[in-house]
N, C-alpha and C positions, 0 to 999 in steps of 0.2 A: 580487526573489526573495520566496519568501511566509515567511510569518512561521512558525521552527520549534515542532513542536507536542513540549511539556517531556515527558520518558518517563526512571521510573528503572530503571537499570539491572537487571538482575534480575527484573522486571516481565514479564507477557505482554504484549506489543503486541499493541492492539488497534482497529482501526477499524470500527466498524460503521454501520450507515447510510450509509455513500457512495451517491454514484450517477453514472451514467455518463449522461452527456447528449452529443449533436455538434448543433450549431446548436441548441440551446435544451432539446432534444426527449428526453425518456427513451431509454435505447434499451433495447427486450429483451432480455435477454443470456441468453436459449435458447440451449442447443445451444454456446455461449463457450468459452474456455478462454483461462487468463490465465499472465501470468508479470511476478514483480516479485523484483527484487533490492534490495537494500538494500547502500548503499557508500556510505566518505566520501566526503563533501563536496569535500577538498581529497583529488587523488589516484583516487580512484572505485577503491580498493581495495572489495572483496566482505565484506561483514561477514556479514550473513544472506541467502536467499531466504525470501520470506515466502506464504503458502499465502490464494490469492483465491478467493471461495469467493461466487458468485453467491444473492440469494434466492432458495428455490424457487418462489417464487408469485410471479412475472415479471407475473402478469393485475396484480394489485394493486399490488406493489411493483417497477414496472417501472425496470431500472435499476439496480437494489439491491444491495449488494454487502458484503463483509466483508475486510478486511486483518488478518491472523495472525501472528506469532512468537512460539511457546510460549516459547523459550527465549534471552532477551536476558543472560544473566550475563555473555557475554565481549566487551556491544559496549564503545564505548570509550569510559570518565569522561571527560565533556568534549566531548568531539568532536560534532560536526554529522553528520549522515550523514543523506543523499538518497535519493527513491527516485520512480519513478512504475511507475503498472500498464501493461503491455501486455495490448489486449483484442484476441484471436484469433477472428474472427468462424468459424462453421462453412464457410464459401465461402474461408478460409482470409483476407481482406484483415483486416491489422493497423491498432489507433490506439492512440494511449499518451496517456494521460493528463496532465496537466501533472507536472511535478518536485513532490514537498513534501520538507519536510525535517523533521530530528529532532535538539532537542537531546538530548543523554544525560546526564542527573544521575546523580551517585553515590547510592549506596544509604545507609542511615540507619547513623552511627559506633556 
């Protein structure tokens, strides 16, 4: 399993710079459409969806991509919670991304 990336609670989540490669290779992600949920770890209870949001300049930044959650206040102190992206190609054929995971820190006492 990969090593979870620390997020406190309350906080926007925020991933930017990813990129989407299959055999090594960027792939353009024109025309895409994604979907990712976020759930625990233990259980894959539903805590967020989170909003994937392609770069527009695919010439340059091919691949590129953004993960979102304006509003993390009710995920859960403690807890791990998983997620990976589903890429929805325009010809309709799906690939998912590998798993990451998220610790949740509590906010500052």
């Amino acid at each position: 399993m990969p090593r979870a990336i620390d997020h406190r609670v309350g906080d926007t989540f925020l991933r930017s710079r990813c990129q989407w490669r299959v055999g090594g290779v960027a792939v353009d992600l024109t025309g895409y459409s994604f979907e990712c949920s976020i759930v625990t770890q233990a259980g894959g209870t539903l805590v967020s969806t989170a909003t994937v949001t392609a770069d527009p300049d695919q010439t340059t930044n091919r691949g590129r991509f953004a993960i979102e959650v304006a509003d993390t206040s009710s995920w859960p102190v403690g807890a791990t919670l998983a997620f990976f992206v589903r890429f929805i190609a325009p010809g309709g054929n799906r690939r998912s991304s590998p798993w990451a995971l998220i610790k949740v820190l509590g906010d500052a006492p």
